[in-house]
N, C-alpha and C positions, 0 to 999 in steps of 0.2 A: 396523563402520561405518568407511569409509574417513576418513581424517584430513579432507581436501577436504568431503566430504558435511557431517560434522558443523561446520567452518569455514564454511560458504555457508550455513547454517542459522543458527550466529550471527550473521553478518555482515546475515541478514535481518530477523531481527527485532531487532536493535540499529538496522538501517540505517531500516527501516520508517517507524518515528515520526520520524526525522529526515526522510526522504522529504516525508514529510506535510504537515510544517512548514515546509520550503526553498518548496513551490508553493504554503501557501496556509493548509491547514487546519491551525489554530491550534485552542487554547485560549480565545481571544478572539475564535473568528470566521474566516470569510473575509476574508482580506486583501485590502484595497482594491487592485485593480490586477494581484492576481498570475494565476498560467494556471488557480488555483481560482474567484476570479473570473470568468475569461472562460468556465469549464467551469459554472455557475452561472447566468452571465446565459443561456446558450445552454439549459439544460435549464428554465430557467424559461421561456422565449420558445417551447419546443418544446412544453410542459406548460399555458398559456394562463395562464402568469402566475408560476406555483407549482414549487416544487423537490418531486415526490412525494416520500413516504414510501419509504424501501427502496430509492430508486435510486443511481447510482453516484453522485453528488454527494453524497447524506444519507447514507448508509454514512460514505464519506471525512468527512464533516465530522465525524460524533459519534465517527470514531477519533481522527481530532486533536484535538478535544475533552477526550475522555475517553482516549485510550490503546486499545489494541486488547484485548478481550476474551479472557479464556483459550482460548476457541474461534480465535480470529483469529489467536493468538501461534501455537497449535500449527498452524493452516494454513500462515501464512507462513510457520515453522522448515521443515515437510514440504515446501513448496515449494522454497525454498533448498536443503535435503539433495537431492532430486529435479535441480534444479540443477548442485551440485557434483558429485553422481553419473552424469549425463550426461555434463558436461562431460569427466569424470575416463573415461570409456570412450570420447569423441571422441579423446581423446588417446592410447590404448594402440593400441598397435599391431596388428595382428590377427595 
């Protein structure tokens, strides 16, 4: 595994829960105000009131909630590597 791959792997799932928490989804909730908020009111107004179950707003919130799932860790890592591994063949020369 290229050096890059496995760097953009970490860098994802360290970075992830930070992500989570800069826009909104907290431990404590949707933050009054932030782009989780406005992703919130707009899926509740779309839904006739209600945030469904399993949609991209209730996902996102029970990971900042709770932390992302061992399932979730190993996605994002795979994604990240997936990532640096691209990137890392954009830049070789042919």
């Amino acid at each position: 595994i290229p050096l890059l791959c496995f760097s953009c792997a970490v860098v994802a799932v360290v970075g992830a829960p930070l992500v989570l928490g800069a826009v909104g989804f907290t431990s404590a909730g949707i933050t009054a105000g932030s782009y989780a908020a406005t992703m919130m009111s707009a899926a509740a107004a779309a839904n006739g009131g209600a945030v469904a179950a399993g949609s991209t707003v209730a996902v996102m919130q029970a990971a900042g909630a709770a932390g992302l799932s061992g399932a979730a860790t190993a996605a994002v890592a795979a994604t990240g590597a997936a990532v640096g591994y691209l990137t890392n063949l954009c830049d070789s020369p042919i």
